[in-house]
Each structure stands twice: as structure tokens, then as C-alpha cells.
C-alpha positions as CSV (number, residue, x, y, z in Angstrom):
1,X,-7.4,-43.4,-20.5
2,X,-5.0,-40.4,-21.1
3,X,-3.6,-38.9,-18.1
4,X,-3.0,-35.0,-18.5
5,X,0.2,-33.4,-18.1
6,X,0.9,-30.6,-16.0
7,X,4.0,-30.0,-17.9
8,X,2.6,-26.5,-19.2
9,X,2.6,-25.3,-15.5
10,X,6.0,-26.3,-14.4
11,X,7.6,-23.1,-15.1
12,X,4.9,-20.8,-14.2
13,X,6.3,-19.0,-11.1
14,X,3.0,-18.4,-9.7
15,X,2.3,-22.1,-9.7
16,X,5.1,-23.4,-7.9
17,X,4.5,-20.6,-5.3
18,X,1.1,-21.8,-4.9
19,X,2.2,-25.4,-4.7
20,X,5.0,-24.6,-2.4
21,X,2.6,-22.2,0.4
22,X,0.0,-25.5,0.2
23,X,3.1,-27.8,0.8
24,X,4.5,-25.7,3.7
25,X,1.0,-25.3,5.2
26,X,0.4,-29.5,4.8
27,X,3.8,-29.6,6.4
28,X,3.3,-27.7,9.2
29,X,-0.5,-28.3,10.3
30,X,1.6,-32.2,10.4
31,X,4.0,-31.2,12.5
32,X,1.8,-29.3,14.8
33,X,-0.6,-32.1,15.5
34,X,-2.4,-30.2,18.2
35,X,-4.8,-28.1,15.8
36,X,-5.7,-31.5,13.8
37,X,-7.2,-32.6,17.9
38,X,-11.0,-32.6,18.1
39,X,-10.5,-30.4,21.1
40,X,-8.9,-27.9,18.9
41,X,-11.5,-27.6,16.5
42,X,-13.9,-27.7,19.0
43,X,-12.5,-24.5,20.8
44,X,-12.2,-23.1,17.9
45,X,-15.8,-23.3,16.7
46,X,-16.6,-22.2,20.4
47,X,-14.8,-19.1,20.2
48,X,-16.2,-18.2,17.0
49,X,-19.8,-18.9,17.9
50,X,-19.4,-17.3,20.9
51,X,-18.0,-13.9,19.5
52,X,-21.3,-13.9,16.9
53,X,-23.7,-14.1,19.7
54,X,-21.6,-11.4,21.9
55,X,-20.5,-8.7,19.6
56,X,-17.7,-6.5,20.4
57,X,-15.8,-3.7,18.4
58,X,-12.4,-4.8,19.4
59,X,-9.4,-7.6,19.5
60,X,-9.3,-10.6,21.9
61,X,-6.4,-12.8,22.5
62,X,-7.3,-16.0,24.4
63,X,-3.9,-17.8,25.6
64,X,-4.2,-21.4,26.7
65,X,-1.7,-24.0,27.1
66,X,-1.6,-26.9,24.9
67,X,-2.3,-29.6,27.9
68,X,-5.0,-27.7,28.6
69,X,-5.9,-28.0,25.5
70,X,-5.9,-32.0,25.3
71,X,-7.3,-31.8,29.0
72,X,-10.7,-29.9,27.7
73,X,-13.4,-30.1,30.7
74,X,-16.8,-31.9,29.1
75,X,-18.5,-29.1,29.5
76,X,-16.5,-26.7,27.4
77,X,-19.6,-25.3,25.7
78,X,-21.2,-23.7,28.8
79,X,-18.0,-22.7,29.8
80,X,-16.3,-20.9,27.0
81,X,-20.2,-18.6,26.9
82,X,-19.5,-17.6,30.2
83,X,-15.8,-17.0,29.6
84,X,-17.6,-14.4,27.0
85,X,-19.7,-13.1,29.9
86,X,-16.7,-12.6,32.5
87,X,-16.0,-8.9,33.7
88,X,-12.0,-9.9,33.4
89,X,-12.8,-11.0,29.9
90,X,-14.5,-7.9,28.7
91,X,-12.4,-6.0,30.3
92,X,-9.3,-6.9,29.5
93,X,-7.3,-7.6,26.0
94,X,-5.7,-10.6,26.9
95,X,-6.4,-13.4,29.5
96,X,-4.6,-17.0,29.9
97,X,-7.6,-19.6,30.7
98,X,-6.9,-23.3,31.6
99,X,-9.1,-26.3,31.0
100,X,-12.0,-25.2,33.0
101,X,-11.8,-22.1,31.6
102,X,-10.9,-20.3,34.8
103,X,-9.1,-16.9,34.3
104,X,-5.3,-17.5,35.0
105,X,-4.1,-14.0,34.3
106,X,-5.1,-10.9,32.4
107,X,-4.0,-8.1,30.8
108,X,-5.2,-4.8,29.4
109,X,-2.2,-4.3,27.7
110,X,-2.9,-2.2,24.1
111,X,-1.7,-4.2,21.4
112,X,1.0,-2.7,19.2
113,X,-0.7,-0.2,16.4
114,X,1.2,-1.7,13.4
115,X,-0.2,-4.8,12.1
116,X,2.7,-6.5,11.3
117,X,4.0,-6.0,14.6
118,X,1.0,-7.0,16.4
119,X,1.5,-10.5,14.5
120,X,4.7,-10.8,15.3
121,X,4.3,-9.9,18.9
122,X,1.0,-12.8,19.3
123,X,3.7,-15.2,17.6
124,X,6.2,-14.6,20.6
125,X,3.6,-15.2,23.0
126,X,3.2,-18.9,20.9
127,X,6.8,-19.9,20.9
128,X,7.7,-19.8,24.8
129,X,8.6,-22.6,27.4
130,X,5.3,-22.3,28.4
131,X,3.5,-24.1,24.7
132,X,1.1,-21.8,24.7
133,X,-1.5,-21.0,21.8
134,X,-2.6,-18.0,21.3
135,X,-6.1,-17.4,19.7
136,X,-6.7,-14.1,18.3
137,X,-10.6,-13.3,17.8
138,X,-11.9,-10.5,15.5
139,X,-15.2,-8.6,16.6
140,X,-16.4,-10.2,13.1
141,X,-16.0,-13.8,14.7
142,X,-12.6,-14.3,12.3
143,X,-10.4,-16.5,14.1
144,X,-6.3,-16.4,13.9
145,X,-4.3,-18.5,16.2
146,X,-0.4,-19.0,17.1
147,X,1.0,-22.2,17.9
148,X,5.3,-22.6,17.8
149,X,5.5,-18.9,16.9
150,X,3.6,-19.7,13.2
151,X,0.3,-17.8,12.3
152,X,-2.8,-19.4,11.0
153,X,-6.1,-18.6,9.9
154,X,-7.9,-15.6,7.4
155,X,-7.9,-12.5,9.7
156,X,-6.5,-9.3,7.8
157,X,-6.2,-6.9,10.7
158,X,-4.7,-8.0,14.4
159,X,-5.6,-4.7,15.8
160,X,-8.6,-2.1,16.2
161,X,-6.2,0.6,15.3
162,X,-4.9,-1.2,12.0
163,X,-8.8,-2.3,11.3
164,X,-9.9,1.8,11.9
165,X,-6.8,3.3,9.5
166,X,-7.6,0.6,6.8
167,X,-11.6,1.5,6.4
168,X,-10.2,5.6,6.4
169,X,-8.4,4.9,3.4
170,X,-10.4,5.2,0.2
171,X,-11.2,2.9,-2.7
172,X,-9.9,3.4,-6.5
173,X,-12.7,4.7,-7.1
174,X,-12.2,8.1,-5.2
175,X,-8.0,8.2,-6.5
176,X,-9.4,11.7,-8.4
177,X,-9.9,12.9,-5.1
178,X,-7.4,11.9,-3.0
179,X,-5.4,13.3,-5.6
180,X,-6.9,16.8,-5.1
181,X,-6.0,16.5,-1.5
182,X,-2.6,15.6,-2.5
183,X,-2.5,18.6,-4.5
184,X,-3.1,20.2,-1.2
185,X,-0.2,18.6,0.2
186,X,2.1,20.2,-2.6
187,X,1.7,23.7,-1.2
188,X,3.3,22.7,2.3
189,X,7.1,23.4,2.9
190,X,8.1,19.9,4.0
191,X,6.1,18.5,0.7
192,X,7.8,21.3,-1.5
193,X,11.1,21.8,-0.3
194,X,12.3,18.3,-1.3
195,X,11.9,19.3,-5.0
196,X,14.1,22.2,-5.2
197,X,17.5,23.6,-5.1
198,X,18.2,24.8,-2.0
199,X,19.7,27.9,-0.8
200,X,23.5,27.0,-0.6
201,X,23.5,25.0,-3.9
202,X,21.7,28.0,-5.6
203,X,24.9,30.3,-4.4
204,X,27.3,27.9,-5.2
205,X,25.7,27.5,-8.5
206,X,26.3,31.3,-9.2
207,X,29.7,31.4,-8.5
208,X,30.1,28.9,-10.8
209,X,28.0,30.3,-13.8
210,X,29.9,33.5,-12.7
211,X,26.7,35.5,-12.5
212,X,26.8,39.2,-12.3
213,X,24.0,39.3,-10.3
214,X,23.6,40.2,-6.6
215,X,23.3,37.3,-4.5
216,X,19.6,38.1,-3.4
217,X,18.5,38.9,-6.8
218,X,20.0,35.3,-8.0
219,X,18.8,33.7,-5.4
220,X,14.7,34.7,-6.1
221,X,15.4,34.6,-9.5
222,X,16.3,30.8,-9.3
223,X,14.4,29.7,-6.6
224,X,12.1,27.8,-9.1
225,X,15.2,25.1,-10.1
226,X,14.1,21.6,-9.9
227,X,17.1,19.6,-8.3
228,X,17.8,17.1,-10.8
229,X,16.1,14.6,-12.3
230,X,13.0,15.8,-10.7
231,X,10.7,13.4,-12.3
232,X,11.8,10.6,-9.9
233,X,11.3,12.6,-6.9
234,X,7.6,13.3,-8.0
235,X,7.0,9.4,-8.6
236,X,8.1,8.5,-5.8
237,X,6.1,11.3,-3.7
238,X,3.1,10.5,-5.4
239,X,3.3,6.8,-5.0
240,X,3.7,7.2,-1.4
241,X,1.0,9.7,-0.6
242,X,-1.5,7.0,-2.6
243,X,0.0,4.0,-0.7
244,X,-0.7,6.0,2.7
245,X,-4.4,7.0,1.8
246,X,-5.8,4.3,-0.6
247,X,-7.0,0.8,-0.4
248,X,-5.2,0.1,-3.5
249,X,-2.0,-2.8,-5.2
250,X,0.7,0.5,-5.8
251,X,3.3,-1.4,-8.0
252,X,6.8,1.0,-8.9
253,X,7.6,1.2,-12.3
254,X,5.8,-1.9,-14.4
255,X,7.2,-3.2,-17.6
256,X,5.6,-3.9,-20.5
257,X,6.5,-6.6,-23.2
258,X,8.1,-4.0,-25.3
259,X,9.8,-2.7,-22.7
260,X,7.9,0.8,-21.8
261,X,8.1,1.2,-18.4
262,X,4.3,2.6,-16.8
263,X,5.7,4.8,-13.9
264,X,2.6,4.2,-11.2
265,X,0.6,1.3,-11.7
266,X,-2.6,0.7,-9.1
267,X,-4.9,-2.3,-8.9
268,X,-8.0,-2.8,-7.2
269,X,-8.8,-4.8,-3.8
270,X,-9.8,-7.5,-6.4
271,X,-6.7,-7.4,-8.2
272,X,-8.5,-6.9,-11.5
273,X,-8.8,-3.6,-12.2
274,X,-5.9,-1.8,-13.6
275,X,-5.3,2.0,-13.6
276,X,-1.9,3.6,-14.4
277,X,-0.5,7.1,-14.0
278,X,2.4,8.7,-15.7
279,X,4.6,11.3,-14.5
280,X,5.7,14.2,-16.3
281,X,7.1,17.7,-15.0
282,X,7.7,21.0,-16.6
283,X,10.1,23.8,-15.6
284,X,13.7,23.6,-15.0
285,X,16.1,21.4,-13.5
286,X,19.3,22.0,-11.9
287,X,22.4,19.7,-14.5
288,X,23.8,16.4,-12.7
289,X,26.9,18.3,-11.4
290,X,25.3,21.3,-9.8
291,X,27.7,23.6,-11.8
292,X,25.2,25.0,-14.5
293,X,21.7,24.4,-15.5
294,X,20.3,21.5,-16.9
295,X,17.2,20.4,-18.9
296,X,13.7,22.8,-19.1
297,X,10.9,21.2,-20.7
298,X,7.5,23.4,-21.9
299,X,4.0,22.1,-22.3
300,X,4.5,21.7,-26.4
301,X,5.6,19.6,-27.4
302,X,6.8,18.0,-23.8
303,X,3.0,17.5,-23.1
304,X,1.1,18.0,-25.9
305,X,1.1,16.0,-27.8
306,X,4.1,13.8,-26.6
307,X,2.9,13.0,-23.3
308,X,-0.5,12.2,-23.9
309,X,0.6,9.9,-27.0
310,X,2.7,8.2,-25.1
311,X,0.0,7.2,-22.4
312,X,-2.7,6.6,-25.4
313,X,0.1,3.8,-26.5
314,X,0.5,2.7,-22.9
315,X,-3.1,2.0,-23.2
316,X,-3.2,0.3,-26.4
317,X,0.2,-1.6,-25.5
318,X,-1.9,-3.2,-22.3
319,X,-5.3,-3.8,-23.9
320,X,-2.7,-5.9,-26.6
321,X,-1.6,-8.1,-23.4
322,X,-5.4,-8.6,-21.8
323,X,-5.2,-6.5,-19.1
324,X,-7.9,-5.1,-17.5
325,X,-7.0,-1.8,-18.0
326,X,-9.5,1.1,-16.6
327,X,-8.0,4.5,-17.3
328,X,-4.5,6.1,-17.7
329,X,-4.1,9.1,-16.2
330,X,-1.3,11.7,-16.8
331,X,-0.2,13.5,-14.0
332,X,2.6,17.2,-14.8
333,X,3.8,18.9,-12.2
334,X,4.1,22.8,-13.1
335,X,7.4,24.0,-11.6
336,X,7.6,26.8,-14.2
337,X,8.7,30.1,-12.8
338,X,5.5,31.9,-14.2
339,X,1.6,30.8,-13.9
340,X,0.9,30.2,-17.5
341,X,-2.0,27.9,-17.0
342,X,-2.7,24.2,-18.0
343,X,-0.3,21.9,-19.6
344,X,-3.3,20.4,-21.2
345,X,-5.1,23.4,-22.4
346,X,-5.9,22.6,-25.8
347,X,-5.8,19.1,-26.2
348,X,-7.3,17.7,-29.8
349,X,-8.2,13.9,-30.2
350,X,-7.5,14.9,-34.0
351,X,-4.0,15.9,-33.5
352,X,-3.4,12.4,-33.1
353,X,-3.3,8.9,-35.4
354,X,-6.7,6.8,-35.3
355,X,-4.9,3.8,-34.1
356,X,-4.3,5.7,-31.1
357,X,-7.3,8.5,-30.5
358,X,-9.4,5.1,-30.2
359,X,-8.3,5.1,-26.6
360,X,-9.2,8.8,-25.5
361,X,-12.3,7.0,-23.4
362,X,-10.1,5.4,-20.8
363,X,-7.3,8.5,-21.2
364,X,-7.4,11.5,-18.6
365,X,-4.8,14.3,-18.3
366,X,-5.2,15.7,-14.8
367,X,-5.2,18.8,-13.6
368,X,-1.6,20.6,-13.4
369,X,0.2,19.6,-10.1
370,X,1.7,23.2,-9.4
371,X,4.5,23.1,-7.1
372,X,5.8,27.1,-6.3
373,X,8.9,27.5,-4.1
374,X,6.9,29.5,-1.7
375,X,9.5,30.0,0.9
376,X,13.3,28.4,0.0
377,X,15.7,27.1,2.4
């Protein structure tokens, strides 16, 4: 019989990761012992059941200690439902039981907001003299539990709060219009202001291009100049305003096997749908050095057509490597000093080669991002 090597998965980073997370899991659920108890499983098929027949809309955390634990009474079953049916239960957050199920202490305390830190905090409560575990019940009957300060089980969210801001944040599917309400975002001066020259480098920029004009003339008249390298500034913005509003994967800068880099790349909740945006800005930017000015770019031949080829090949480079890609969008942001409308007005699938114009189904050019220095600093 011929056995089948795994040698073709030995180097696949993903692989050992998997093999290592099972192995540390294995390792611990070992060590621990107590959850591999009958009266462990038990509880925890109690406290589940329990929260599906008594539904609430927020987070329990049930501490017990792990003699009690081994010490179960026989008639945990009844007693665990009327745990459920206690006033200091429903009324409280957190309450310590023993192995009756009589109420030790209790708590109201609010849990803290950020998820992370409400895991780590239910951890702490796990890894004390006292060998406590701490089971954490979701008003979906999901059950996460802390034993030695480690975290186990398939809960997502530890908190109502973290549970309420993650359904508020919309699916790829709506990224067209959180991007409008970004857009928005661009005309506030906290938003803005981080894009521009401001006011003292504008006059120290004069003297050194040893303008003639008056200092207030030279100020409005270069209150449009990008600081420089604006382009990164407007990834990075953008990437962050999607991460705080989106239920999407936001990945920086992505690499492709030739080596293009796709500036913001967003999956799906399922991890298969890929949709990437590119960055591009017009106007003018401030040189490296702050003495003198430094790059301008216009619409043509900046965006068309050199932009949007460059996303069609983005798209035909990732198609090449099997991914799932959905659309490419382009994104400019319009810093010119005059309105002189779209950088995409005019766009032609025939100004462009057929290996390429192929992919003008999954390509959109967004509307211009116009930022205006409204009022400088």
C-alpha cells in the first residue's frame, strides 16, 4: 500500500500554523485536565441550554471554582435553571456560584467596551489564587470559558457594546456608500487640515522662493499645497475610515507576483471576495525639503488614461493568480486650486488595448474625492 507524503505541505506557512494552533490547543486542553471532567462538560451543556430557553440581550460571566467544579451537587440540572431564574443573576453581570449553585458574590460591574480588553480582563479573573473559571455566556447560548488565564471556545464578541458597534458597521457590499459618507468626512477641518501645508511652512516657504508677494496674498494663494507625498496620507486616511465603519479584511499595501503593489486591498467576512482600491491624487504638493514646490499632477494623462490602465492590469494581474477578484475601484482626491470637474470625465474603453478593456466590468473610477483647504491653520 503506498503511504502518501505530506512532503508538498511542509513549507506551506499556513500549514504549520494550523498544525502548530491544533498542537498548542491538544497541549493545553492536557494540561488543564479540569475541562476534559464529565462535570465540566456537563456545566457546560447546562449553561448553554439554559441561556436558549431564557433569552437575554446581554453578557453573563459565571465564576466558579474548580473544586467546586469536581464537587458538582447531583442535582445540577435543576439547579443551574433556577440559577437562570435568580433576581441576583439577572440582575447582575457577574456572580461567583459554588457547587450547589448558591450565589457567592455578585457584581454589576460593566464590562470593559473594547473587546480585546474584556478578554483579557475575564482571563485575569481565571489565573488567581483562588483557580477560578470563568464562563462567559453569549445571549446566543455561545459559550467562552477561562481557566489558568487561557481562553477557549467560538464566541466573537465578550461584550454587548463590542457585539452593538460590530452589527453598525456595514458589509462590502454598501463600501460605495460608506465611501460617500467619507467624502463627507473630507470637508471637516480635522479631516482636511492633515493634508495641507500649514500656515507657518507656507510663510517660510515664501521667504525661501523669495516671493514678491504680500504675505496674505501668498498665503491664499497657496493654501491649496499638498504637504508632501500626499498620496500616503490619503491611503492611510481612507484605510482607516473603512476599517472603523466596515465589516471588512482591510490589508495595507498587497503585493503582487510581479511586484505591483495594490494600495487598499478588502476581503469579505468569508475571506473570498476580493475588492481593491487604488489611490491617486491631483494638485500640488509641497517638495521633500519644504524650500520650493514639488510635483503637480493633472487629470491627463495622470488619470486618464494612466490610472485607470494601471488598475485594468491590477485586475488582469490577479485574475492571472486565481483570485477572487470583485471590482477595482480608483479612488483621486482633487486638491486642485480650481473646481474643474471629474478626473474621470471622458473615459473611453477604446482608448485602451483589448487585452486590457476586457476588464472594464469589474473596473470603477469613483467619484472625485475633493478636498478644499476651507479654512488653513
Amino acid at each position: 500500500m503506498k503511504i502518501m507524503s505530506i512532503g508538498r505541505f511542509s513549507n506551506n506557512p499556513e500549514f504549520k500554523r494550523m498544525l502548530e494552533e491544533k498542537q498548542s490547543d491538544i497541549l493545553r486542553r492536557t494540561n488543564d485536565g479540569i475541562q476534559e471532567t464529565w462535570q465540566f462538560q456537563q456545566l457546560l451543556s447546562l449553561f448553554a441550554e439554559c441561556r436558549r430557553k431564557n433569552k437575554e440581550c446581554d453578557y453573563r460571566l459565571i465564576l466558579i471554582s474548580k473544586t467546586d467544579l469536581l464537587n458538582l451537587c447531583s442535582d445540577a440540572e435543576v439547579k443551574v435553571q433556577e440559577l437562570f431564574h435568580l433576581h441576583t443573576f439577572l440582575t447582575n453581570r457577574t456572580v461567583r456560584v459554588d457547587s450547589n449553585f448558591s450565589v457567592l458574590s455578585n457584581n454589576n460591574d460593566v464590562f470593559p467596551n473594547n473587546n480585546n480588553d474584556a478578554r483579557r480582563y475575564f482571563a485575569a479573573l481565571s489565573n488567581t489564587v483562588e483557580d477560578l473559571i470563568a464562563f462567559h455566556v453569549a445571549p446566543n447560548a455561545t459559550i467562552n470559558y477561562f481557566i489558568d488565564g487561557s481562553d477557549y471556545g467560538d464566541g466573537v464578541f465578550y461584550t454587548l457594546e463590542a457585539q452593538s458597534r460590530y452589527e453598525e458597521l456595514k458589509p462590502i457590499e454598501q463600501l460605495e456608500k460608506v465611501l460617500d459618507e467619507y467624502r463627507v468626512n473630507l470637508t471637516h477641518q480635522d479631516t482636511y487640515l492633515k493634508f495641507f501645508v500649514p500656515k507657518a511652512s507656507l510663510r517660510a516657504l515664501r521667504i525661501s522662493m523669495k516671493s514678491t508677494e504680500n504675505e496674505k496674498t501668498f498665503l491664499e494663494d497657496y493654501k491649496h499645497l499638498l504637504n508632501n507625498k500626499p498620496e500616503e496620507l490619503f491611503r492611510e486616511d481612507m484605510r482607516e475610515y473603512i476599517k472603523q465603519h466596515m465589516r471588512v479584511v482591510v490589508s495595507r499595501e498587497v503585493m503582487l507576483e510581479d511586484l505591483d503593489r495594490l494600495d487598499i486591498v478588502l476581503t469579505d467576512e468569508m475571506g473570498s471576495d476580493l475588492y481593491f482600491i487604488e489611490v491617486k491624487w491631483v494638485g500640488e504638493s509641497i517638495h521633500n525639503n519644504g524650500q520650493k514646490l514639488g510635483t503637480e499632477y493633472k487629470a491627463s494623462p495622470r488619470i486618464r488614461p494612466e490610472a485607470i490602465k494601471q488598475v485594468l492590469g491590477y485586475i488582469d494581474n490577479l485574475l492571472a493568480e486565481k483570485k477572487n477578484v470583485k471590482i477595482g475601484y480608483l479612488a483621486v482626491f482633487d486638491a486642485r486650486k480650481e473646481d474643474k470637474g471629474d478626473t474621470g470625465r471622458g473615459i473611453k474603453e477604446t482608448d485602451y488595448p483589448e487585452n486590457l478593456k476586457k476588464h472594464f466590468p469589474r473596473f470603477l473610477k469613483l467619484p472625485d474625492f475633493r478636498i478644499k483647504n476651507i479654512n488653513p491653520r
